[in-house]
DOLONU-488495 format. One line per field, with one value per residue (C-alpha): residue in one letter; chain; residue number from 1; x negated, y, z negated. Coordinates in nm, 4 decimals. Example, Ala and Ser with C-alpha at 12.3 -4.5 7.8 and 13.67 -1.06 7.14 Angstrom:
2
residu = A|S
chaine = A|A
num = 1|2
u = -1.2300|-1.3670
v = -0.4500|-0.1060
w = -0.7800|-0.7140
***
This chain:
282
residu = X|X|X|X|X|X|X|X|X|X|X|X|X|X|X|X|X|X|X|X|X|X|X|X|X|X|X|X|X|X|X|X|X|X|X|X|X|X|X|X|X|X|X|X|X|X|X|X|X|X|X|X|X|X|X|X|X|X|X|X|X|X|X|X|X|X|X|X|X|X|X|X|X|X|X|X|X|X|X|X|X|X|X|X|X|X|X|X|X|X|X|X|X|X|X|X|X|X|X|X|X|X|X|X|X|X|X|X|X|X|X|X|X|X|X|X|X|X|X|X|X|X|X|X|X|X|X|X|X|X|X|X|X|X|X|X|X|X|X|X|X|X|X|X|X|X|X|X|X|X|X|X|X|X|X|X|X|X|X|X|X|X|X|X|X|X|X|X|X|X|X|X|X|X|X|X|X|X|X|X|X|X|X|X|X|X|X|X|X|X|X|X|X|X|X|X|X|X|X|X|X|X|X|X|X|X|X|X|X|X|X|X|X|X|X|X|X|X|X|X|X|X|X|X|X|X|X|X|X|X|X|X|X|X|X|X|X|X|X|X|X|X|X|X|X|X|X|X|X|X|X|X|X|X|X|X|X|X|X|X|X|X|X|X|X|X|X|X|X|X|X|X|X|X|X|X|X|X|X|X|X|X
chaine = A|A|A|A|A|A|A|A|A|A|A|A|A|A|A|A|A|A|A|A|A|A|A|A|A|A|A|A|A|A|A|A|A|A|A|A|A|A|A|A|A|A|A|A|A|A|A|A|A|A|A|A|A|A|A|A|A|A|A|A|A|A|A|A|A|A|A|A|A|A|A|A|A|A|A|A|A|A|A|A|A|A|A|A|A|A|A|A|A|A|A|A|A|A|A|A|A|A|A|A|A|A|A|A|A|A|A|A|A|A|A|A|A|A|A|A|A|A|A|A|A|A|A|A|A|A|A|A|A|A|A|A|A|A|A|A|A|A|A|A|A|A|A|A|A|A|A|A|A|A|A|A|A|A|A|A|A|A|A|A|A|A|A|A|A|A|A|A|A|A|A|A|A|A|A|A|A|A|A|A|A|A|A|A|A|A|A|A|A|A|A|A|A|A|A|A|A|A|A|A|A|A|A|A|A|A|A|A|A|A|A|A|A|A|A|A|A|A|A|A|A|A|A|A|A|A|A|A|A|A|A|A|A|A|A|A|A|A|A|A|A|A|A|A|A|A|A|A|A|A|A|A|A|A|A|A|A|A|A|A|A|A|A|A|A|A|A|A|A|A|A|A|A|A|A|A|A|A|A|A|A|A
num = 1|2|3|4|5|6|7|8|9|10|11|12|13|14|15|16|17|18|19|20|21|22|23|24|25|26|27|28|29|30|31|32|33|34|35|36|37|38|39|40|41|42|43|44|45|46|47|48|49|50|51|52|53|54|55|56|57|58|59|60|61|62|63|64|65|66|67|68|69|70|71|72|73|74|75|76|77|78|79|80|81|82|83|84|85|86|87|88|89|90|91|92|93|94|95|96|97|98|99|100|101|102|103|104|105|106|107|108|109|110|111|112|113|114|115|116|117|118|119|120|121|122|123|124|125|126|127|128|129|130|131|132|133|134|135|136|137|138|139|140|141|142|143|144|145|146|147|148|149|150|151|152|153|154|155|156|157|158|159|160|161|162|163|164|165|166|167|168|169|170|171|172|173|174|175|176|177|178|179|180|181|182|183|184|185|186|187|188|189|190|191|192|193|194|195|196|197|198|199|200|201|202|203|204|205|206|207|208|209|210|211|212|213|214|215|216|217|218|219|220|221|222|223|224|225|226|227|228|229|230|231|232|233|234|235|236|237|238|239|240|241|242|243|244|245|246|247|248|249|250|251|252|253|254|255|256|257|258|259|260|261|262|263|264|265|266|267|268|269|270|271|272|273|274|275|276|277|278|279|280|281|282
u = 2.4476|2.6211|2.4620|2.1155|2.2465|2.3696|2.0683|1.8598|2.0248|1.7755|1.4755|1.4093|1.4460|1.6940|1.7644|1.8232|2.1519|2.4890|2.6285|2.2872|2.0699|2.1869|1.9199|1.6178|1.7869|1.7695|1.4321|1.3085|1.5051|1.3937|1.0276|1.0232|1.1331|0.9135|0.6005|0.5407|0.5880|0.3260|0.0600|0.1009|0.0449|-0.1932|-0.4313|-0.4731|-0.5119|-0.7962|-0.9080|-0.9187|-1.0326|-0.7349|-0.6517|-0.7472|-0.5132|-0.2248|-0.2336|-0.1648|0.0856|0.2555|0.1503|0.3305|0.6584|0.6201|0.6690|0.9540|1.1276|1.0795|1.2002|1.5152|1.5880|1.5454|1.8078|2.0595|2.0207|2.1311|1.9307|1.5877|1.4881|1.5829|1.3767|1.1319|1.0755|1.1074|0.8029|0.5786|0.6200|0.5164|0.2799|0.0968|0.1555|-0.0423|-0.3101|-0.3594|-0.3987|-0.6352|-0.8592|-0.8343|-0.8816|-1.1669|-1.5132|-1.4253|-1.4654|-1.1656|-1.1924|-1.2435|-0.9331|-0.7026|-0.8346|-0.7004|-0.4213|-0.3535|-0.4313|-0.1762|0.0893|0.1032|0.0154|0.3099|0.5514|0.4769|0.5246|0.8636|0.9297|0.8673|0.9679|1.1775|1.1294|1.2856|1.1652|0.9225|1.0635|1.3304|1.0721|0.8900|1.1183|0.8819|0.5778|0.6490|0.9178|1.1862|1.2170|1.4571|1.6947|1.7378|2.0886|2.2954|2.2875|1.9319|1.8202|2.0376|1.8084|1.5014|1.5679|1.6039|1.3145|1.1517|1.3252|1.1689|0.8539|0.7979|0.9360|0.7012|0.3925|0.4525|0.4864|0.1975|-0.0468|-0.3192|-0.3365|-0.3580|-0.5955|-0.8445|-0.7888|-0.9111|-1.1962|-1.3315|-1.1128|-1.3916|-1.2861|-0.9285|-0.9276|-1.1229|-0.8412|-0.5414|-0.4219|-0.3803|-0.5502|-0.4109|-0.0830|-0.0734|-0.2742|0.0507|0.3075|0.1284|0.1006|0.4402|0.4945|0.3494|0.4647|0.8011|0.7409|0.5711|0.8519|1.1816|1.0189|0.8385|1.1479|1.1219|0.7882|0.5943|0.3378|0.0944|0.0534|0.1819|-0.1273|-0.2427|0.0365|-0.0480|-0.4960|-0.5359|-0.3607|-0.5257|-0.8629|-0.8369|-0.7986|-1.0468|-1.2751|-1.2507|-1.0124|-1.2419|-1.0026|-0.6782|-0.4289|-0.6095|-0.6501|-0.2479|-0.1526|-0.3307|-0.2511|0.1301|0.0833|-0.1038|0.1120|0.4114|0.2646|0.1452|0.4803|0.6851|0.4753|0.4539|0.7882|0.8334|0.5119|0.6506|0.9936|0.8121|0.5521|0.8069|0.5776|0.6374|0.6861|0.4908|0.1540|0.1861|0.1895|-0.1427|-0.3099|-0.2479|-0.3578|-0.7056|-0.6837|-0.6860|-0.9134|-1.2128|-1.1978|-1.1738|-1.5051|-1.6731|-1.5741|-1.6568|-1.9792|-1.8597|-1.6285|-1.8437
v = -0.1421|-0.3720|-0.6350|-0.5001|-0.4068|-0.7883|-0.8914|-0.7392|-0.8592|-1.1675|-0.9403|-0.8861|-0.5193|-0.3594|-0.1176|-0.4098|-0.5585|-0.4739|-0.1434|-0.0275|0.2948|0.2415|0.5531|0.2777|0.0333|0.2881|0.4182|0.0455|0.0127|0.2976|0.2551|-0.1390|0.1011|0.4084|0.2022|0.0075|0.2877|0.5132|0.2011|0.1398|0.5469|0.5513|0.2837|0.5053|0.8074|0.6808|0.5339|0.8828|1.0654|1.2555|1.2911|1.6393|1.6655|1.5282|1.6896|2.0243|1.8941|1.8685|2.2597|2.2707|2.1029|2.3467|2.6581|2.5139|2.4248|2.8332|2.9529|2.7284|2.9071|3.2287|3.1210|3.0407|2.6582|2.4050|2.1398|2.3452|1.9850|2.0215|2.3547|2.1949|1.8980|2.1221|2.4192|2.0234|1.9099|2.2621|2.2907|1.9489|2.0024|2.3495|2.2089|1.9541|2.1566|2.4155|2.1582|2.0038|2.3142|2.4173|2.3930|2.4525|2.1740|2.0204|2.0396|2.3893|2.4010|2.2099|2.4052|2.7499|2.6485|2.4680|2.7603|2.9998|2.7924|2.7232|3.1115|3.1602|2.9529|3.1113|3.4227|3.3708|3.1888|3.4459|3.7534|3.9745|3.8661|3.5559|3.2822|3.0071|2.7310|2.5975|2.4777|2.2810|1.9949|1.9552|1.9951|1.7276|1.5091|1.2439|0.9760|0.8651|1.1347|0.9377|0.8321|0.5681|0.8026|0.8794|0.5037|0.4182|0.7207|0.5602|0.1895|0.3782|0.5256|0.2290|0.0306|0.3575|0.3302|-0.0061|-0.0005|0.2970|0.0753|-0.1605|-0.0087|0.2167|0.0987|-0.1006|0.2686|0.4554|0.2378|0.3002|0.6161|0.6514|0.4217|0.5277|0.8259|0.8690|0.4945|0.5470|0.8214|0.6298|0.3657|0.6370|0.6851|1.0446|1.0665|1.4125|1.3149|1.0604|1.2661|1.4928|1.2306|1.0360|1.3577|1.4387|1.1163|1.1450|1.5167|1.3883|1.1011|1.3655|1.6318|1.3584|1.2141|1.5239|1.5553|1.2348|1.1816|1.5292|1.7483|1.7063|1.3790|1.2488|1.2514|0.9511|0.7547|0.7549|0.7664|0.5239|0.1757|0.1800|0.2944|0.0143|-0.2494|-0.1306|-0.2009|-0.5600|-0.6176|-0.8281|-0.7572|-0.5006|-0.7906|-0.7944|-0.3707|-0.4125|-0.6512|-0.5612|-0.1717|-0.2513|-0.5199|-0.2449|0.0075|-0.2341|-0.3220|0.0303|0.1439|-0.0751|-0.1261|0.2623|0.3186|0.0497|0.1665|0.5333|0.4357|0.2536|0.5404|0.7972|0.9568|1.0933|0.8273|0.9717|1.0582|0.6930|0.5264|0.7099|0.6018|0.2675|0.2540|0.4329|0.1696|-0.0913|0.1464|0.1407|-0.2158|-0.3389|-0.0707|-0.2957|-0.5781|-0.4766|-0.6330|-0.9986|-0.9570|-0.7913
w = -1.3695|-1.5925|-1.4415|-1.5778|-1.9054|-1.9587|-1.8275|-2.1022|-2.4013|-2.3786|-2.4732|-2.8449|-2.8728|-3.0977|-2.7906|-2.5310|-2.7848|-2.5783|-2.6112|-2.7453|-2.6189|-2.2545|-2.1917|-2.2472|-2.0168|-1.7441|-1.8131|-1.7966|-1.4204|-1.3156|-1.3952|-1.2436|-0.8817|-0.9315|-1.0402|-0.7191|-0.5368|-0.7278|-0.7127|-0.2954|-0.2193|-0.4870|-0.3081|0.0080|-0.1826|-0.4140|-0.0482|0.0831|-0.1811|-0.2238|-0.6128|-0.6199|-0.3254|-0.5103|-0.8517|-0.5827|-0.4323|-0.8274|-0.8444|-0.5026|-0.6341|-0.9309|-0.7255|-0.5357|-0.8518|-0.9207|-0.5638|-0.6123|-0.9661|-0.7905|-0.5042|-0.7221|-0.6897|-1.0010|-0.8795|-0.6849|-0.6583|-0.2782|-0.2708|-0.4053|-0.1882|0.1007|-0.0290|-0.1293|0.2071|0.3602|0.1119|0.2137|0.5867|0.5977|0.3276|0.6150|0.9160|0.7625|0.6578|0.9998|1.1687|0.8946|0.8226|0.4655|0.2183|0.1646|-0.2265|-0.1512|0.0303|-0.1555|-0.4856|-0.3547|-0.2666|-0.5904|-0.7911|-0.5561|-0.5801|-0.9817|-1.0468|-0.7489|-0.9639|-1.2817|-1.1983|-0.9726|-1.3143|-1.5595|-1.3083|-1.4681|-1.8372|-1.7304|-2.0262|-1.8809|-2.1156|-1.8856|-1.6987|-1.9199|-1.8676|-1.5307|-1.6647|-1.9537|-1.7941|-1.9593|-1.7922|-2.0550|-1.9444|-1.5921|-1.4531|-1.2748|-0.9684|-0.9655|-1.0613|-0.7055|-0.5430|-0.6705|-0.5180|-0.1624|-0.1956|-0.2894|0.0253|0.2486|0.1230|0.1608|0.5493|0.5906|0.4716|0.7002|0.9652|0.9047|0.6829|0.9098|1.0890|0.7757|0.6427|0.9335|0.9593|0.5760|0.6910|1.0276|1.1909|1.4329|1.5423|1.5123|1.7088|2.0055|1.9821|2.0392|1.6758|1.6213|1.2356|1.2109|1.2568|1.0353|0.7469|0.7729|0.7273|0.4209|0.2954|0.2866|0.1923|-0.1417|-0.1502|-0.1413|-0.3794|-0.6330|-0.6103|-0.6927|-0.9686|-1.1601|-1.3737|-1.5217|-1.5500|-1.5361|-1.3839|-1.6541|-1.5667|-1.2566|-1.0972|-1.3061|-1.2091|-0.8263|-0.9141|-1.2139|-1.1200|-0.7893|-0.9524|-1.1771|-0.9063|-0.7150|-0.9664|-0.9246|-0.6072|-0.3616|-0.0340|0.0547|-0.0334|-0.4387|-0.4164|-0.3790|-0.5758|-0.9030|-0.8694|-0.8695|-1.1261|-1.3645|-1.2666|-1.3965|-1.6553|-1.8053|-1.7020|-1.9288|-2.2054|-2.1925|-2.1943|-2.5093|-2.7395|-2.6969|-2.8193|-3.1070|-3.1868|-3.0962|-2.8279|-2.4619|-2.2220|-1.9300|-2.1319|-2.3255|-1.9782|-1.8487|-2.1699|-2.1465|-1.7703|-1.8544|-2.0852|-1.7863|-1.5971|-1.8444|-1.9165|-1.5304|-1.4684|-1.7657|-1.5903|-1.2477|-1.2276|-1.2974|-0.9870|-0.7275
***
């Protein structure tokens, strides 16, 4: 890391000076890896319709986080992936298997998990504020360790899209004709999903549940606006998504303001003024 920390001293930020708030030159690192890999899931789930579906999957996280208090765990983080990626997997074979509407669907399920996790969290007269680190998130409280977590995730991710996005992408389009060509868009439903279960789950710590849902939806909204093709819907999302994500992180250190809700304003920000723009670029 000392690498990064030297690197920053060029910037003209009190905080970026050698020896100085070494918790801002982490948050910065760790934002430049979780930001590209929020804005790449977050094109095929505004694609898909799915931002309903992935503020659950935070509700879904949420309870896991409970069941691994319960179970004696000092990180439930590992519960809690686990109970996400169960969580997404059954949301996506009842709605396969349904008639239901899948908003329908996805709602009751959202609304038993979080009442789930509250009351595993508050069973026994336990107190519910230990948990509110989740729900708000510090990104600023990130390590060395977890930063080094983050950048293999980010190398994962990226391998996964390649491999898999021209299938996902037809399946989001067309899964009548992807099915006719041998792709089985079930099967891949259930592994984006836990995909961005996964994704949602490591990072709700830092960022929180509140708002972690307009990390993955708004930079990809934004560029859709005015993207003309998938290789502009890309590109812009992660470039917003950087951009909101560091000049989140620096405006809340100046205003003294959570990091995670600073960031969404700033890209609604981007998202109204690319849908006033939209026009000149269709």
């Amino acid at each position: 890391m000392n690498w990064w920390y030297k690197l920053l001293e060029v910037l003209p930020f009190e905080w970026a000076q050698e020896g100085q708030m070494i918790f801002m030159k982490n948050a910065l690192l760790a934002i430049i890896l979780l930001t590209p890999v929020f804005a790449l899931l977050g094109t095929m789930i505004v694609n898909n319709g799915m931002a309903f579906f992935s503020d659950a999957l935070g509700h879904g996280a949420f309870t896991g986080v409970a069941i691994g208090g319960i179970l004696g765990f000092v990180e439930p983080i590992g519960s809690a992936v686990v109970f996400s990626a169960l969580f997404a997997f059954f949301i996506a074979v009842i709605k396969n298997k349904s008639n239901m509407a899948s908003d329908t669907i996805i709602g009751v399920f959202s609304s038993s998990a979080i009442a789930l996790g509250i009351f595993l969290a508050t069973l026994g007269g336990k107190s519910f504020s230990k948990l509110n680190s989740y729900l708000i998130g510090d990104i600023l409280s990130i390590t060395p360790k977890e930063i080094s977590f983050l950048a293999i995730v980010l190398v994962i991710v990226f391998v996964f899209w390649l491999f898999v996005f021209n299938r996902l992408l037809l399946v989001s389009i067309n899964p009548s004709l992807a099915g006719s060509r041998g792709i089985r868009t079930f099967w891949y439903e259930v592994v984006f999903s836990c995909v961005v279960a996964v994704i949602v789950t490591v990072s709700m710590s830092w960022i929180g549940l509140l708002v972690i849902n307009s990390f993955l939806v708004l930079p990809a909204a934004a560029a859709r606006n005015i993207a003309r093709n998938q290789r502009q819907y890309h590109f812009l999302s992660v470039m917003f998504s950087l951009f909101s994500g560091i000049a989140g992180l620096i405006l809340s250190y100046s205003f003294e303001t959570a990091t995670g809700s600073t960031i969404v304003l700033i890209s609604s920000i981007i998202f109204f003024f690319t849908y006033i723009l939209r026009k000149k670029f269709a």
